[in-house]
DRENBA-656395 format. One line per field, with one value per residue (C-alpha): residue number from 1; chain; x, y, z. Coordinates in Angstrom, 3 decimals. Example, Ala and Ser with C-alpha at 12.3 -4.5 7.8 and 13.67 -1.06 7.14 Angstrom:
% residues 2
k	(1  2)
c	(A  A)
u	(12.300  13.670)
v	(-4.500  -1.060)
w	(7.800  7.140)
% end
This chain:
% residues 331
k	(1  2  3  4  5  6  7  8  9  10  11  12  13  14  15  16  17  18  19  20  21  22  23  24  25  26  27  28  29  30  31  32  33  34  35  36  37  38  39  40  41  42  43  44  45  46  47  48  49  50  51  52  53  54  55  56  57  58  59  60  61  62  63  64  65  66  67  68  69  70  71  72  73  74  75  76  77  78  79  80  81  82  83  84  85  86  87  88  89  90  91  92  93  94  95  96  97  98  99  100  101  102  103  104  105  106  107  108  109  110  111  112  113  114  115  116  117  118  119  120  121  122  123  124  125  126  127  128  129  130  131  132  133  134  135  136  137  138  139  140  141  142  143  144  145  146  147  148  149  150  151  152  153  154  155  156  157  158  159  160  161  162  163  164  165  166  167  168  169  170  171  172  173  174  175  176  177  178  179  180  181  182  183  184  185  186  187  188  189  190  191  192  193  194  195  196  197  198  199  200  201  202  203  204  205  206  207  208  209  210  211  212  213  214  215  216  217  218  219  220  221  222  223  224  225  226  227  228  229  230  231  232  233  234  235  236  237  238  239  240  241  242  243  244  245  246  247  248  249  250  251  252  253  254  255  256  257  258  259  260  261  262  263  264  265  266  267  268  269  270  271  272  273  274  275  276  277  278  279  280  281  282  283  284  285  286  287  288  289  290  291  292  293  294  295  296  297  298  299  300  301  302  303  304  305  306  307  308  309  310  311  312  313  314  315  316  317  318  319  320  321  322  323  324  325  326  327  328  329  330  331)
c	(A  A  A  A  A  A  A  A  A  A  A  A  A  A  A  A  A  A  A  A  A  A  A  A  A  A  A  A  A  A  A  A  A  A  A  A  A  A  A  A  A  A  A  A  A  A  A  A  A  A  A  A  A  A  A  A  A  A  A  A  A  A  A  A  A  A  A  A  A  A  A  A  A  A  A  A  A  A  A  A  A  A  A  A  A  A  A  A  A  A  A  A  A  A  A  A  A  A  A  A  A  A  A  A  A  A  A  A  A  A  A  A  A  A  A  A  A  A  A  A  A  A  A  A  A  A  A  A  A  A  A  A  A  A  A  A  A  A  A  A  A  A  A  A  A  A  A  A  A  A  A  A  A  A  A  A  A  A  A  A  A  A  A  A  A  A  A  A  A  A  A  A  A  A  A  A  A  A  A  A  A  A  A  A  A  A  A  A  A  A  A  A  A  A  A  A  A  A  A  A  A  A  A  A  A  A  A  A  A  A  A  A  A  A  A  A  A  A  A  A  A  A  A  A  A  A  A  A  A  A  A  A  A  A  A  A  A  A  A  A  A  A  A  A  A  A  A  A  A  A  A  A  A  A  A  A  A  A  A  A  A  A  A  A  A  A  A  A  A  A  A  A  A  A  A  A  A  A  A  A  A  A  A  A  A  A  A  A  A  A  A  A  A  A  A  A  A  A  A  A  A  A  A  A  A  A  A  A  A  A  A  A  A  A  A  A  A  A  A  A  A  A  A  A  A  A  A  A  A  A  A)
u	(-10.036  -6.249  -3.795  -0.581  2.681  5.753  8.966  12.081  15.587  18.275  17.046  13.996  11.087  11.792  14.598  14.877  13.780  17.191  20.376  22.414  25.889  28.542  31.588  34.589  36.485  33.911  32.881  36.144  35.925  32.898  34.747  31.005  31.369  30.927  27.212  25.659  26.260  24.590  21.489  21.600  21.294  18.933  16.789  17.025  15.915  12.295  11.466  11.564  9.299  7.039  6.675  6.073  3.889  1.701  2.182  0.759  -2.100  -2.993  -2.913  -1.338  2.123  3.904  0.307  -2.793  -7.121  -8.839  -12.381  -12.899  -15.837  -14.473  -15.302  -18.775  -18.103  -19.698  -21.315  -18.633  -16.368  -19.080  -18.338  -21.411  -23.469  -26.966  -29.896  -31.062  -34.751  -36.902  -37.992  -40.788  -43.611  -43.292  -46.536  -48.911  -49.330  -52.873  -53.813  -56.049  -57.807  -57.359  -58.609  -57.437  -60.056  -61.902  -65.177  -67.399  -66.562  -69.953  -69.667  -70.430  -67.759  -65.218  -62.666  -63.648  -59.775  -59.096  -56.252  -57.194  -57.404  -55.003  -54.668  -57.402  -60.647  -63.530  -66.585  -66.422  -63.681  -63.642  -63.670  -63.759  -64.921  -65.094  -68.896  -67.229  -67.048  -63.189  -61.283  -60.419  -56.933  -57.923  -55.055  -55.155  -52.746  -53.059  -53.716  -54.652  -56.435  -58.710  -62.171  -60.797  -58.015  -55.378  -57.206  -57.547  -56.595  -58.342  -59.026  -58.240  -60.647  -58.687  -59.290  -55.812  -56.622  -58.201  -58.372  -59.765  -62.984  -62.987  -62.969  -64.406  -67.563  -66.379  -68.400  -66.944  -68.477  -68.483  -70.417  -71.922  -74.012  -77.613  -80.036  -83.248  -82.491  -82.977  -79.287  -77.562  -75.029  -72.344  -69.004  -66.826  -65.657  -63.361  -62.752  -59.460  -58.431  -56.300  -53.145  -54.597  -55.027  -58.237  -61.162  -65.555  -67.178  -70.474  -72.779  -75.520  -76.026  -74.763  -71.286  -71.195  -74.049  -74.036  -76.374  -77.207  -77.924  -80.020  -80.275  -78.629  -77.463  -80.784  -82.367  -84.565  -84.404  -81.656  -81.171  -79.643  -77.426  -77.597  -75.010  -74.989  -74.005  -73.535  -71.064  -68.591  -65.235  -62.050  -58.621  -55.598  -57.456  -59.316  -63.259  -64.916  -68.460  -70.645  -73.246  -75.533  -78.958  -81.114  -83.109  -85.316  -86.289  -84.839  -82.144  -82.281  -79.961  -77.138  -76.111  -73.661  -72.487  -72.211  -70.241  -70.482  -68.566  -69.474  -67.465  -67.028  -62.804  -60.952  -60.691  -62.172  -60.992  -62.931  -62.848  -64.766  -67.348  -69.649  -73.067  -74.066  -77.437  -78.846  -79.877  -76.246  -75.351  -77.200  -74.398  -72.046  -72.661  -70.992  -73.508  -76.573  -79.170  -81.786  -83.425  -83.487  -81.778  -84.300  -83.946  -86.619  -86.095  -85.773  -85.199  -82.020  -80.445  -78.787  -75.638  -75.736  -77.096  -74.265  -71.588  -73.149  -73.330  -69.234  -68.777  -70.174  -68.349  -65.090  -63.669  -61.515  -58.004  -56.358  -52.834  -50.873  -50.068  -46.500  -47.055  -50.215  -49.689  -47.948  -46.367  -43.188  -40.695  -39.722  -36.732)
v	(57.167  56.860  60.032  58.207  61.012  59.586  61.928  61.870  63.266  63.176  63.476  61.781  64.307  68.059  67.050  69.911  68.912  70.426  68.703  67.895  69.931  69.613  67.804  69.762  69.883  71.491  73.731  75.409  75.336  77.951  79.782  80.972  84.033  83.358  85.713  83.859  80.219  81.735  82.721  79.570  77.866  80.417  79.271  75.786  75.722  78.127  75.506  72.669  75.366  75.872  72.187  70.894  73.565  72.170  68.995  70.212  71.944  68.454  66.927  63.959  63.100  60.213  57.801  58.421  58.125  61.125  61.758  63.351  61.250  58.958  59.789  58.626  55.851  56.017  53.704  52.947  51.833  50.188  46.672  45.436  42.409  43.570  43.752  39.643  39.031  38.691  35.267  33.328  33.508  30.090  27.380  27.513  24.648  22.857  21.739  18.092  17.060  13.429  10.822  7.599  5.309  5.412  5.516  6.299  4.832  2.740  1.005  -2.583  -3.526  -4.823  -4.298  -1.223  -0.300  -3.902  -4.276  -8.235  -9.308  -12.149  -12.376  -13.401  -14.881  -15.823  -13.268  -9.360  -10.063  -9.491  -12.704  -12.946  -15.719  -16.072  -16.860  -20.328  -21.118  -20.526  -18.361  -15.101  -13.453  -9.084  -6.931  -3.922  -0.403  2.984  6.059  8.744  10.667  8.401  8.492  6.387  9.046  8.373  5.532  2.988  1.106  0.354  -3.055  -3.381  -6.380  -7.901  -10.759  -12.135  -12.296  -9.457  -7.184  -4.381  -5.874  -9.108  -10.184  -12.892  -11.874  -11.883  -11.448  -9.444  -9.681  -9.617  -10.506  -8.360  -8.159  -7.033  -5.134  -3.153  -0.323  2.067  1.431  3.573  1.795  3.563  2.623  4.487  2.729  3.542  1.944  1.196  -0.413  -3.686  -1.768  0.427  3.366  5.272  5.048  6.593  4.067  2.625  2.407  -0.353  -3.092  -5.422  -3.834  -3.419  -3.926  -3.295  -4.657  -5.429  -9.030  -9.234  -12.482  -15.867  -17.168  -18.538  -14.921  -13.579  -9.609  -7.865  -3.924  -2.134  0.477  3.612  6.466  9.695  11.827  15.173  13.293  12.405  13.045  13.745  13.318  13.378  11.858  9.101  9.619  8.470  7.279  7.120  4.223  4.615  3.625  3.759  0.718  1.206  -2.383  -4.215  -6.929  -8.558  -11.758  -9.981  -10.137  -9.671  -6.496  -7.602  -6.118  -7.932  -7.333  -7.812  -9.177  -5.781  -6.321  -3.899  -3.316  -1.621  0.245  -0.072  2.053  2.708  0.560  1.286  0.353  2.299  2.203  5.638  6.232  6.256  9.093  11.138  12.408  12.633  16.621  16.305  13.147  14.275  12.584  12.540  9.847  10.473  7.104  5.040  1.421  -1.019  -5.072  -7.374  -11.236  -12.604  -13.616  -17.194  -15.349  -13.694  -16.958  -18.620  -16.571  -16.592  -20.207  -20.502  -17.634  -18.927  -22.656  -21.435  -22.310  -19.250  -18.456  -16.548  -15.320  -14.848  -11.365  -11.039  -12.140  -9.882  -6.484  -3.622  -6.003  -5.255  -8.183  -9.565  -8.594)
w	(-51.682  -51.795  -52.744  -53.192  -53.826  -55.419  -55.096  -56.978  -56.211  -53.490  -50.183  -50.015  -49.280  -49.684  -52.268  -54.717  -58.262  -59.425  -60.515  -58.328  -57.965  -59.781  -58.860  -57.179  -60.471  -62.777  -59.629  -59.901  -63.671  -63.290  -60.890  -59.695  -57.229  -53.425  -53.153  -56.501  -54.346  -51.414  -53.514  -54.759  -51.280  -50.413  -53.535  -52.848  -49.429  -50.318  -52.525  -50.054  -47.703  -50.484  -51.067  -47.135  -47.086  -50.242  -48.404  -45.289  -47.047  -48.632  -45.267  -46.196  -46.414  -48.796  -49.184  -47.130  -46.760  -47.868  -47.050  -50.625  -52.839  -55.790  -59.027  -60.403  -62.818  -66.334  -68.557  -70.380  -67.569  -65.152  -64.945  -62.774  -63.693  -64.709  -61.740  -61.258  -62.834  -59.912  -58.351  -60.155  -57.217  -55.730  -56.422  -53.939  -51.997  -51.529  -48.190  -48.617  -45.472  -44.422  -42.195  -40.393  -41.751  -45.352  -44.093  -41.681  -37.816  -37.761  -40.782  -40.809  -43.582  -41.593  -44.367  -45.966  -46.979  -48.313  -45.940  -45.541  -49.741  -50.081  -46.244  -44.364  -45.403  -43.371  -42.124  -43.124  -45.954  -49.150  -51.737  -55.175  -57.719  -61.204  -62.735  -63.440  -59.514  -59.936  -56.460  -57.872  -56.305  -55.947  -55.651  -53.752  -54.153  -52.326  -54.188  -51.627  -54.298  -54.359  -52.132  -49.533  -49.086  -46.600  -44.564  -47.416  -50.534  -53.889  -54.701  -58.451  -60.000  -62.946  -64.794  -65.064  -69.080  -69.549  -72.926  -73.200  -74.702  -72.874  -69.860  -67.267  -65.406  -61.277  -58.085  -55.384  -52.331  -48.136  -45.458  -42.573  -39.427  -39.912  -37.818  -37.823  -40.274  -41.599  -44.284  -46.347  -48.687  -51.033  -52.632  -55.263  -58.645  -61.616  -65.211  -66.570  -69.515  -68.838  -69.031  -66.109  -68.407  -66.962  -69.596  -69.079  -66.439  -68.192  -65.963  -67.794  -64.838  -67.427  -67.064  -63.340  -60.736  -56.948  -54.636  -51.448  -50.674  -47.399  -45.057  -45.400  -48.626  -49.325  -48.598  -51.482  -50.899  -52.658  -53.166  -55.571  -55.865  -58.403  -59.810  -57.534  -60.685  -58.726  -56.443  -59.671  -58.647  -60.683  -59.332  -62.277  -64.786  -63.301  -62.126  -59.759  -59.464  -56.379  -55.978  -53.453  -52.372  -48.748  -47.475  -45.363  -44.407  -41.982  -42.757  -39.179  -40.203  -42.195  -45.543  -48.130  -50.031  -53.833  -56.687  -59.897  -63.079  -66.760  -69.519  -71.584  -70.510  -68.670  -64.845  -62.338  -59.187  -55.990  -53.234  -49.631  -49.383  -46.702  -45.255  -42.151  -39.813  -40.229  -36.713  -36.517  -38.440  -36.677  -34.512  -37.520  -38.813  -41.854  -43.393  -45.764  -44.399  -46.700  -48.205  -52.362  -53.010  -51.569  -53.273  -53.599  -52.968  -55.490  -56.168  -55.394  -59.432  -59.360  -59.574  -56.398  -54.966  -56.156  -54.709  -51.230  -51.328  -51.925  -49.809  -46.893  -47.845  -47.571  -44.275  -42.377  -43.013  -41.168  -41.475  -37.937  -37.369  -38.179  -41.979  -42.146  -44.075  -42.872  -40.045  -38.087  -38.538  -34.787  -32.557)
% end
């Protein structure tokens, strides 16, 4: 703390606080005796000794630091801001694991993540008709919440005048190779309304059936697949539903993996399709390989006929690479 000393008086410091003399003419006015000046003088100069010394004492002369503690400040006077409210904790972040491809590495979907709809068409892509026999155009969109994560896209099957009670029935469906078996065959579906709201998934055959369509198009076993209800998932507020099944007959010529559609309106959301050889998930840890989806074959419907018949009529088209999705334009 600073001890500031202000002084007054001729002289600067060690001044004395008296008045200064008189002027020659009143001096001899007084006619003061020689002895009372000299005590006078005398006076004059203890007082500056008395204050240097005070000085001294104070160890500080005119303005100076002094080691002494300041005053503690009151209430009244304290002009500090209140103490800050402490920090809301900050949200804790949750780690999601991801993967390069949607499915599993030995799937023989060749297009499991829909990167080719509205691209390419020929074997292992997807196409899409319309009960009438009319091509259907499928959209596709990411959402890494969904079951494909990361690696994929959901195909989004609209009819393009859709309500939400009416719509036109449509046939989804790609090719693959075939081979002894044992299968296992799953893929992941939502309901929306036509605005894309999600809505509860029936799950009657008449509003959505999967199947497995085994052989050429004029093949006559076909498997289907059923709800997994302990694998419903929830992301936001859309669910998902797992249909799965295990065949355990061979399909030695290939086949087709079928998703139909009913006309209760609305839209569905596809995701991860996948049919595997079991003998090959045997060196994946993670896969459940038990067998409490087996399906049983059935008869081919005219439906399914049908669309295997156009699917297989529809001569390849394929897009070079630089138009193809996700393409870098040339330099």
């Amino acid at each position: 703390m600073k001890i500031c000393f202000q002084y007054a008086g001729q002289g600067g410091i060690g001044a004395t606080p008296s008045e200064p003399p008189p002027p020659p003419s009143e001096r001899a006015e007084t006619r003061e005796a020689p002895d009372a000046l000299a005590r006078s003088t005398k006076r004059a100069k203890l007082v500056r000794l008395v204050a240097l010394a005070a000085l001294a004492a104070l160890g500080a002369v005119g303005c100076g630091e002094s080691d002494a503690p300041a005053p503690a400040r009151t209430a009244a006077t304290d002009d500090t801001a209140p103490p800050a409210a402490p920090e809301a904790p900050a949200k804790r972040r949750t780690l999601v694991t991801g993967s390069a491809l949607p499915t599993s590495p030995v799937n023989l979907i060749a297009d499991p993540g829909f990167y080719l709809l509205g691209y390419e068409q020929g074997f292992g892509s997807f196409l899409t008709f319309y009960n009438d026999g009319d091509f259907a155009e499928v959209t596709s969109s990411a959402d890494s919440r969904s079951p494909a994560g990361f690696g994929g896209r959901v195909a989004n099957l609209k009819d393009a005048f859709a309500t939400d009670t009416k719509s036109r029935a449509m046939t989804m469906l790609a090719s693959f190779a075939g081979g002894p078996g044992p299968f296992r065959a799953q893929v992941w579906v939502s309901k929306s309304d036509a605005k894309g709201t999600p809505v509860a998934a029936p799950t009657s055959k008449s509003a959505l059936q999967i199947s497995i369509a085994g052989g050429s198009p004029g093949a006559s076993q076909a498997y289907d697949l059923t709800v997994d209800p302990a694998a419903t998932r929830t992301a936001g507020d859309r669910t998902w539903l797992l249909y799965r099944a295990d065949i355990a007959e061979p399909i030695k010529h290939g086949g087709f993996f079928m998703i139909e559609t009913g006309e209760e309106g609305g839209q569905w959301q596809i995701a991860a399709p996948e049919l595997v050889a079991t003998p090959l998930l045997a060196g994946l840890a993670t896969r459940d390989l038990s067998t409490r989806w087996q399906a049983r074959s059935r008869a081919l419907t005219r439906r399914e006929r049908d669309a295997a018949r156009r699917y297989a009529a529809i001569p390849p088209r394929l897009v070079p690479a630089a138009k193809a999705p996700g393409a870098q334009p040339a330099r």
